[in-house]
C-alpha positions as CSV (number, residue, x, y, z in Angstrom):
1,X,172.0,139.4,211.0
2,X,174.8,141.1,208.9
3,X,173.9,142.6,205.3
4,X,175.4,139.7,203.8
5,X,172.9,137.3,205.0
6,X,170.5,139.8,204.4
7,X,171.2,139.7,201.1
8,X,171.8,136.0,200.3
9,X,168.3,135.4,201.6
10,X,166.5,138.4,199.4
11,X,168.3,136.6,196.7
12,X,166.6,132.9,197.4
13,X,163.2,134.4,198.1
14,X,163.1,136.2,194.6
15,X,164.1,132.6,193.4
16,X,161.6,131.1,194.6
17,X,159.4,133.3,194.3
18,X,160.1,133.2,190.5
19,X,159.7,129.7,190.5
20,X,156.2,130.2,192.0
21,X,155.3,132.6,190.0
22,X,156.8,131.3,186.5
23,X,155.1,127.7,187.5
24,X,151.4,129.4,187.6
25,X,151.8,130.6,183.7
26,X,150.4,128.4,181.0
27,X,151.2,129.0,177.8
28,X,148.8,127.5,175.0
29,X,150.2,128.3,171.6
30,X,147.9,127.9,168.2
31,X,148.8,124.4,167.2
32,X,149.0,122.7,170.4
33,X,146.5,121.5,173.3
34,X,147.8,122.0,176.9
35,X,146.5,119.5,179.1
36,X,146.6,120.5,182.7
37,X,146.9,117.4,185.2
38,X,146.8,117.0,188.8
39,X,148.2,113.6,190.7
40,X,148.1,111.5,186.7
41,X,144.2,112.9,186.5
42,X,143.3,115.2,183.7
43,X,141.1,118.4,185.1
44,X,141.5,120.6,182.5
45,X,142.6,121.2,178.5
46,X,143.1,124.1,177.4
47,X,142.2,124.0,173.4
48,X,142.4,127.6,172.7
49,X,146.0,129.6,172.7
50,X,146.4,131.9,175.3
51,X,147.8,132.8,178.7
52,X,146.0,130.8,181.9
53,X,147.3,129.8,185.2
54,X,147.6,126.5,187.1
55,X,149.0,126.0,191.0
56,X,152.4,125.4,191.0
57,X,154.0,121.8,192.4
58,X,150.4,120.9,192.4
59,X,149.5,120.8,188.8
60,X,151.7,119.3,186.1
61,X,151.1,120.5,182.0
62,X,151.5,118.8,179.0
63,X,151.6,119.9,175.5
64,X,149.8,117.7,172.7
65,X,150.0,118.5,169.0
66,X,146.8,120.1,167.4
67,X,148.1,119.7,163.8
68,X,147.5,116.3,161.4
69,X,150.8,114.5,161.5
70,X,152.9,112.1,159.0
71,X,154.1,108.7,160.7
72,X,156.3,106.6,158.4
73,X,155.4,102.5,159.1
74,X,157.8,100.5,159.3
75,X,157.8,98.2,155.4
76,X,156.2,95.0,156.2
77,X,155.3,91.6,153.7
78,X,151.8,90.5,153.0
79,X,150.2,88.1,151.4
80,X,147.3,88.4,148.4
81,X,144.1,86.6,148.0
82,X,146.4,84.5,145.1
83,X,149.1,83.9,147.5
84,X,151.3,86.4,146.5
85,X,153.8,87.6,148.5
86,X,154.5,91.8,148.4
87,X,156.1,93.8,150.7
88,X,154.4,97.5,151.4
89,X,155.8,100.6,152.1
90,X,153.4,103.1,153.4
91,X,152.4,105.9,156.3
92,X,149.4,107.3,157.8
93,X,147.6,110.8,158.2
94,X,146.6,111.4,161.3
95,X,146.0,113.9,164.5
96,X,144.1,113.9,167.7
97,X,141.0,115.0,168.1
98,X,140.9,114.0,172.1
99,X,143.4,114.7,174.0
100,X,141.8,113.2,177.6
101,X,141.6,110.2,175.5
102,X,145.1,110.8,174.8
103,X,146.4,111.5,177.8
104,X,144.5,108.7,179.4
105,X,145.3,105.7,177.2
106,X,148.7,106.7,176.0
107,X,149.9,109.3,178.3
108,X,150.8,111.9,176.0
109,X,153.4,109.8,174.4
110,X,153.7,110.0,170.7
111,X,156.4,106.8,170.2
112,X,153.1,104.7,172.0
113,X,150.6,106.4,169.7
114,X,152.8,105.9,166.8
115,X,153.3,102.4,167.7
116,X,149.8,101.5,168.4
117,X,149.3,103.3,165.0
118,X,151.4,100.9,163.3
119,X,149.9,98.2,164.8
120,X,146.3,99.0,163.7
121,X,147.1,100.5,160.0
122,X,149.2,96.9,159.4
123,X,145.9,94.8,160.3
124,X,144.2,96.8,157.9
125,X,146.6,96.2,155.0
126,X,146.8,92.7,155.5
127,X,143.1,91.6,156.0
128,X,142.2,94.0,152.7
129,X,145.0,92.3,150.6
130,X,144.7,89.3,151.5
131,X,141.2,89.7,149.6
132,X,142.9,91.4,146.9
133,X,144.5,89.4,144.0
134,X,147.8,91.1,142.9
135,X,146.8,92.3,139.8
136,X,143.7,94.3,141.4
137,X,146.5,95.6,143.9
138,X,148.6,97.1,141.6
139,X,146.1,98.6,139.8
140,X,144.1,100.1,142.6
141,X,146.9,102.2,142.7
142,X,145.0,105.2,141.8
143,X,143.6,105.7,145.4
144,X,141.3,102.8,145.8
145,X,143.8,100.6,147.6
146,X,144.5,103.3,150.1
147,X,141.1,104.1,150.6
148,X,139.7,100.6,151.1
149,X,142.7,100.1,154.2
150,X,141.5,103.6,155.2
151,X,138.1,102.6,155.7
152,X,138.7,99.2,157.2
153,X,140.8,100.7,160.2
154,X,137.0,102.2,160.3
155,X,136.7,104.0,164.2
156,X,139.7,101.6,165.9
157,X,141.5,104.2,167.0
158,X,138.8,106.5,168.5
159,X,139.5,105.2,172.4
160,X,142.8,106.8,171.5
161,X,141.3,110.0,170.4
162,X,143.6,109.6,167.2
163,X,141.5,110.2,164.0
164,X,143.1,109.1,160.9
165,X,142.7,110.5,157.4
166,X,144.6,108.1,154.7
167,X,146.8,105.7,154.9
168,X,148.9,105.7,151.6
169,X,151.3,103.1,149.7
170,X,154.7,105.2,149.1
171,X,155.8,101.6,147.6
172,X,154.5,98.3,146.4
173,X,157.4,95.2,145.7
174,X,157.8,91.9,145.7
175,X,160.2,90.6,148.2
176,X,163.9,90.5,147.7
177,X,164.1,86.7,148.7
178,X,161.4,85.8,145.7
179,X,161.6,88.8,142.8
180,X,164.5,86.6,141.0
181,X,161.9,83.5,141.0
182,X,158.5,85.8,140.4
183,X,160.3,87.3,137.3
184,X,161.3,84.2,136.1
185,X,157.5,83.1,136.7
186,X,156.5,85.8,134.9
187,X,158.3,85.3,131.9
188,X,157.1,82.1,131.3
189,X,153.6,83.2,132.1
190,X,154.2,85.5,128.7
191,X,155.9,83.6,126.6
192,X,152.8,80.7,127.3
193,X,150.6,83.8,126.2
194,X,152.8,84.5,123.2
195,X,153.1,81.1,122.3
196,X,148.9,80.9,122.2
197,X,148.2,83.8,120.5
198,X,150.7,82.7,118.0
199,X,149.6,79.0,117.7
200,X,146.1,81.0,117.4
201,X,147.4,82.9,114.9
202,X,149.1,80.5,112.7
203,X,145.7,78.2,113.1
204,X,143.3,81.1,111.6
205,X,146.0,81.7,109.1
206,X,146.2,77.8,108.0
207,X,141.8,78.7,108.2
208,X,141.8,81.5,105.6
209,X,144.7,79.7,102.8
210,X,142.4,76.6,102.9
211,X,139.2,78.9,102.4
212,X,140.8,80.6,99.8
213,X,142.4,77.6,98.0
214,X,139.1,76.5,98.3
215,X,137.6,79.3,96.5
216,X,139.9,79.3,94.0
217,X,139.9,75.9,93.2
218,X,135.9,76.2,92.5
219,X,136.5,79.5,90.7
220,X,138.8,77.7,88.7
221,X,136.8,74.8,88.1
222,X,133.6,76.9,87.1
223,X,135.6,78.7,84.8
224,X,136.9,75.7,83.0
225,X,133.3,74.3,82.7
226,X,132.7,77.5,81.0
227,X,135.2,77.0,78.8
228,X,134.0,73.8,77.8
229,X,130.7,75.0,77.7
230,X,131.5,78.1,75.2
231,X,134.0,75.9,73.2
232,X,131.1,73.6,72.8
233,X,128.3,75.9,71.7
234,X,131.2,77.3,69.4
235,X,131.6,73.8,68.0
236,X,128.1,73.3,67.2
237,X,127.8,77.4,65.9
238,X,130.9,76.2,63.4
239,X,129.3,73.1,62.4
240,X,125.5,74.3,62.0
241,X,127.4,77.7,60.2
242,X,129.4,74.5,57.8
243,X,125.9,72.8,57.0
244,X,124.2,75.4,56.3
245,X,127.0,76.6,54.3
246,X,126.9,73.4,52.1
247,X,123.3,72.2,52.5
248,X,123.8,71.3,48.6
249,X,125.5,69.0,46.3
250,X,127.7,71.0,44.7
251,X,128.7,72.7,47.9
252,X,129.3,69.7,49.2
253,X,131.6,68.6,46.7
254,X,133.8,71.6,47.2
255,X,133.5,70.8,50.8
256,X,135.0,67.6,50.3
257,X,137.3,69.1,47.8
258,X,139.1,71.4,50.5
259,X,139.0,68.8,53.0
260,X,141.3,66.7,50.6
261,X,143.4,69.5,49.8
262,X,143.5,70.5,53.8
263,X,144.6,66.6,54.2
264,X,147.2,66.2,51.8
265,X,148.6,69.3,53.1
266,X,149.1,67.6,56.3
267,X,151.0,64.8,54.9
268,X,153.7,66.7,53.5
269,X,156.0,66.7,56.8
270,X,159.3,66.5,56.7
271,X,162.4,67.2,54.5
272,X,160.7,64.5,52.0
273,X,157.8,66.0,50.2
274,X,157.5,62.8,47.5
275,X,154.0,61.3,47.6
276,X,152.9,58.0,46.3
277,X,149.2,57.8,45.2
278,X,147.2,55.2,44.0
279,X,145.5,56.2,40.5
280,X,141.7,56.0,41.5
281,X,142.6,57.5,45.3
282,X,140.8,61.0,45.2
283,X,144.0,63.0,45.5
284,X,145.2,61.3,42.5
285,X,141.9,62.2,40.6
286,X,142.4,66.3,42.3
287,X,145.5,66.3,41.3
288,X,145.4,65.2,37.9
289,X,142.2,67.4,36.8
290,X,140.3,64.2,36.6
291,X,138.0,64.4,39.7
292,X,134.4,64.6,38.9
């Protein structure tokens, strides 16, 4: 055999020899699980990172993630409990906590886990909103929307081995084919409300002018049978104050003396101050000194 041939077969024995010998290593880093199969059947996982070995040809590997993971869903419409349609936007927290599970159900394959995810998580959504009115979806915003959906999905994905830790909402809206028509709706729903509270409000106004017209139209009323009442008891002060004033005859007399004086007083109106008496009329007699 010359040295050539020699040397080309050293050369494919330290081949496969490497092969060999590079196909018995295992690797396990710190954030994965190595699975270690033999014809599709699991016999070992290695869970701790490290070096180990496997028989070459023999025995396949397979490296699952050990770390929670983010899966975008794709945005889907759902209806509400009031028949109201929204479309969600949301993604899931998850990681696997079995990886024979894994392996077994889904082969390893992360696009079939995420799938099956998607699946799952979407069910949940829809049967917790479509117990949920709108209004009590958007504000459960602050966590109790995503935990209800959370819990509903419940142990589903357990013959997985998937565990998930939250589903979240990245986005709540109304679909593009109805926003135009649900704004519009909207609107009108407000300016009904507006239009009560301002029918309300002009009714309790129209309530307080008539109670205080009211009001005023007794205080008014009491104040002018006051009046009368005072002007009256002023009346009779004058006139007891007058006959007790001239509770005699000769008082009386200049009584009726003023009075007449008072009276033709009166008379003279005018630009004409000429008055015509008769001789025995009591002005006549006042005037002429000869009143008794």
């Amino acid at each position: 055999m010359s040295r050539k041939s020699k040397a080309a077969i050293g050369i494919i024995t330290g081949i496969i020899l490497l092969i060999l010998v590079s196909g018995m290593f295992v690797v396990t880093p710190a954030n994965a699980y190595t699975v270690i199969t033999q014809f599709g059947k699991v016999i070992r996982v290695n869970s701790e990172p490290g070096l180990t070995f496997k028989v070459p040809f023999l025995q396949g590997k397979t490296s699952i993630p050990k770390y929670r993971m983010v899966s975008d869903l794709v945005p889907s419409d759902v209806t509400t409990k009031d028949k109201k349609v929204m479309n969600v936007d949301s993604f899931v927290i998850w990681d696997i906590q079995d990886p024979v599970k894994y392996m077994i159900s889904l082969g390893g394959d992360d696009t079939k886990a995420e799938s099956r995810l998607g699946n799952v998580v979407y069910n949940s959504i829809k049967t917790v909103m479509s117990a949920t009115n709108q209004e009590d979806i958007i504000s459960g915003r602050n966590g109790a929307l995503a935990q209800s959906i959370t819990k509903n999905i419940g142990t589903q994905m357990d013959p997985y081995g998937i565990h998930v830790y939250a589903v979240e909402t990245k986005k709540l809206d109304l679909p593009d084919s109805n926003k135009e028509a649900v704004y519009q709706r909207m609107i009108s729903e407000r300016n009904n409300i507006a239009a009560q509270y301002t029918a309300n409000g002009e009714y309790q106004s129209s309530l307080i002018h008539n109670d205080t017209d009211k009001t005023v139209s007794e205080t008014l009323s009491k104040a002018d049978a006051d009046a009368e009442k005072v002007k009256a008891q002023g009346e009779a002060e004058y006139m007891k104050i007058l006959s007790d004033a001239y509770n005699n005859e000769d008082k009386a007399d200049f009584y009726n003396y003023v009075r007449s004086l008072d009276a033709l007083k009166a008379s003279l109106k005018g630009t004409n101050k000429t008055i015509i008496l008769d001789k025995d009329s009591e002005f006549a007699r006042i005037l002429s000194g000869t009143a008794e």
